[in-house]
N, C-alpha and C positions, 0 to 999 in steps of 0.2 A: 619541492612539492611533488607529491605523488600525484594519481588521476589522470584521468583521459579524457579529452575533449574530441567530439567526434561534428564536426560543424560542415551544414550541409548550403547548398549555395539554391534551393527553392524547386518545385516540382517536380519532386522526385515522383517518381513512377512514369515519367517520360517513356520508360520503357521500365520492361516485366524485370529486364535484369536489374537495372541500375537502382530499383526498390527494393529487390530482393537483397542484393547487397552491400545496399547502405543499413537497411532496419534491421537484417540478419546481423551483420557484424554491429550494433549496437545493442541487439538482444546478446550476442555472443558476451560480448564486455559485463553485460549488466547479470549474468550468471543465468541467461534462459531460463528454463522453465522454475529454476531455484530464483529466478530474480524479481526486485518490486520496484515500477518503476513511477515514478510522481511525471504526471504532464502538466505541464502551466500555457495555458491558456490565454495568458494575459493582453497578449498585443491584438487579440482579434477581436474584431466587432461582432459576431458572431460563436460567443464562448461555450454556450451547449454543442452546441450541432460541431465547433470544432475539436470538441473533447470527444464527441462520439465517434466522429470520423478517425481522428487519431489516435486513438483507445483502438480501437480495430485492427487498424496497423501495424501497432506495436502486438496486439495479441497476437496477430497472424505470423508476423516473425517471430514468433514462439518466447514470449516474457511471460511467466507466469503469471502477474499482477501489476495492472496499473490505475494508480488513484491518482484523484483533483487535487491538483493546488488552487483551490475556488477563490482565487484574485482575480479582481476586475473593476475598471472604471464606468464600467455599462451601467447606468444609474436603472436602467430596469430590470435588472438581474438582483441588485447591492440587495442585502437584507432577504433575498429567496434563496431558502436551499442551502444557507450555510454560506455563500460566496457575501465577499469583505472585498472592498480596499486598501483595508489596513494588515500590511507583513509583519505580525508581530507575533511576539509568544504562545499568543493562544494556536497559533498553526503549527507550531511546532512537532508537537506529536501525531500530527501526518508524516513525520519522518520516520518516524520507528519501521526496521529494518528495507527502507530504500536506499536499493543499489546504483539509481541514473535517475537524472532528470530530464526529461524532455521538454524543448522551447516549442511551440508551434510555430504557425506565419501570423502576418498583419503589422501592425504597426509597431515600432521596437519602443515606440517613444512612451509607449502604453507600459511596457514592463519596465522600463527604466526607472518610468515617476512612481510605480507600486515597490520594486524594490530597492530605491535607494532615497534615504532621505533627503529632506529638501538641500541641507549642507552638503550633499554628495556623499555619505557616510553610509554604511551597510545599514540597512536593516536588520531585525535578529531571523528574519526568512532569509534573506542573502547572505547574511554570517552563516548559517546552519548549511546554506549549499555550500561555501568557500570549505567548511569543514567536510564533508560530504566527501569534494576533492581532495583535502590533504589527507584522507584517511584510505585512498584510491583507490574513489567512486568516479562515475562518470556523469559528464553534465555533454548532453547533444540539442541541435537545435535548426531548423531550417529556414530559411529565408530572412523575416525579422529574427525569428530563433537564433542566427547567425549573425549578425550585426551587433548585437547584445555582446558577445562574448571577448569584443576589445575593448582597452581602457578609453579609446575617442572613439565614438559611434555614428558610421554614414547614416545619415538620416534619409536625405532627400536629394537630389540633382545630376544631374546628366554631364555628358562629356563639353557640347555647346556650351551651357550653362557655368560649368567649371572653368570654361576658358575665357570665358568675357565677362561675367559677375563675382565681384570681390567671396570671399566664403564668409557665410555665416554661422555662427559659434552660440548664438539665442535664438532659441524654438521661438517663442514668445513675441521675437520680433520678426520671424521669417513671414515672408508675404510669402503664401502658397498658392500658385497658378493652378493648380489643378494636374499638374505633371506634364502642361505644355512646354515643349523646349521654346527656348532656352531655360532650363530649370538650375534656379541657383543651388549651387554645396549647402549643405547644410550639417554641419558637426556636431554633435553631443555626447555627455557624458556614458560611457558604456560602462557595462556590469565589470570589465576586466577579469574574465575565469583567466583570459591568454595573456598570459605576463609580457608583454612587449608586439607589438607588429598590429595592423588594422587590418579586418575583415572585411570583404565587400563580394556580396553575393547577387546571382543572376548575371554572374559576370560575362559570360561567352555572348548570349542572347541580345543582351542591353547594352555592349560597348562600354565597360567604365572604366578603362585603361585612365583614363584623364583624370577621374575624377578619387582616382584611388589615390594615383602618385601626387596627385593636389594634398590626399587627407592627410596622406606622411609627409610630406614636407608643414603643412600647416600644424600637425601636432607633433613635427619632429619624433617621429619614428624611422626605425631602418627597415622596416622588414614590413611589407603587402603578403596578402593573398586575397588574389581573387579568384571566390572558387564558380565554377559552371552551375547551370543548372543538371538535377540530378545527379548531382558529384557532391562527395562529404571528402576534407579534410579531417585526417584523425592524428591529432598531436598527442603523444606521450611526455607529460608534462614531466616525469623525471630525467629523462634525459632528451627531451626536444625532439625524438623521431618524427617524421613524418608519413605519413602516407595516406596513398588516396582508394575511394572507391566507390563503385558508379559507372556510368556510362561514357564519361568527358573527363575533364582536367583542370585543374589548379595552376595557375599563373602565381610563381613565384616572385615575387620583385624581392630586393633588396637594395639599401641606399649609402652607399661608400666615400667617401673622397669626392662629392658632386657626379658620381657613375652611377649608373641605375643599370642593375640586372635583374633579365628577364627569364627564368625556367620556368617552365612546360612538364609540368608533375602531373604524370599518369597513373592508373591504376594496374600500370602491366607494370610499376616500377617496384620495387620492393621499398621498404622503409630508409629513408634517408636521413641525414645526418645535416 
């Protein structure tokens, strides 16, 4: 597969640099001022005002163009303005000549249920991104943006919560405290753009060491990353490069023979292997 995934770990602009260059090298990818980029909106409870905020952002790292993917489950939105629920055909031709997709923040479980169907099967809006990638475009995303992009997806829980509550694998039956710890795991299906390894973002801030190495061994994966706040992982999906950029760091796990190793991927590092 060709395409770049550039996945960011939440609050970027923590600082002037770590925004300048995570959305610069995402306009860079996306062909700058020659680029047109789709933002999706979907996980947030506030989908206007976070398409404007984030439309700005991108414009100011210099993208020449970015349009709505107008999905959303905000039942006061559905039916104004062109914005649907439904990922299907007729969105389609909001693709015509976009080069990246951006995920915003909010809730992942919001874009999951819009673009995948109820069997877990693409929709023809998720099929057209997956193409997007194999024709090497790029798909980026921050926070919930970031969670979306593995095939099993952190939804909910804390490091306490990971160690003394079984994990949960049904939204539907998760009892949600409110984000008081102990906060149970809670696992779901993800968009999978990153062909192997589980995402987990906010990671420096929020402590989720525990609950990352929980989600790989529960979904039998080998490979974590947990990336920092203000910090984007940018994988090169033809040949698996890594690297980072931002202000902080990416916590590499990998899962071997019952051994678990830890690197510490910075962005003074060059691309790794």
């Amino acid at each position: 597969m060709n395409g770049t995934l550039l996945i960011a770990g939440g609050n970027i602009g923590a600082t002037e640099q770590g925004k300048a260059d995570i959305f610069g090298r995402f306009s860079a990818l996306c062909g700058g001022k020659r680029g047109k980029v789709m933002l999706a909106v979907c996980a947030s409870g506030e989908a206007e005002e976070s398409f404007r905020f984030n439309r700005e952002l991108l414009l100011s790292a210099g993208i020449g163009e970015v349009v709505l993917l107008p999905l959303t489950e905000d039942p006061a939105l559905l039916g104004r303005s062109g914005w649907t629920n439904r990922a299907d055909e007729a969105l389609l031709p909001l693709f015509d000549g976009v080069s990246g997709v951006w995920f915003s923040g909010g809730d992942q479980l919001h874009t999951a249920r819009l673009l995948l169907q109820p069997d877990g099967s693409d929709t023809p809006v998720l099929g057209r991104m997956r193409r997007l990638l194999s024709d090497g475009g790029v798909i980026g995303g921050s926070s919930a943006g970031a969670a979306i992009m593995s095939r099993t997806m952190i939804v909910r829980g804390d490091d306490e919560g990971t160690l003394t509550l079984p994990v949960c694998t049904d939204a539907a039956a998760y009892c949600d405290n409110g984000g008081v710890s102990p906060e149970q795991l809670l696992l779901s299906r993800g968009l999978g753009f990153l062909p192997g390894g589980i995402v987990d973002q906010h990671f420096s801030r929020r402590a989720r060491l525990q609950r990352l190495l929980a989600a790989m061994e529960d979904a039998d994966e080998n490979e974590g990353f947990g990336i920092s706040e203000d910090t984007a992982l940018e994988v090169s999906l033809s040949d698996r490069a890594l690297r980072v950029h931002g202000s902080a760091y990416v916590m590499h796990l990998t899962r071997s023979g019952g051994t678990i190793t830890i690197k510490k991927l910075t962005a003074a590092q060059h691309a790794v292997q």
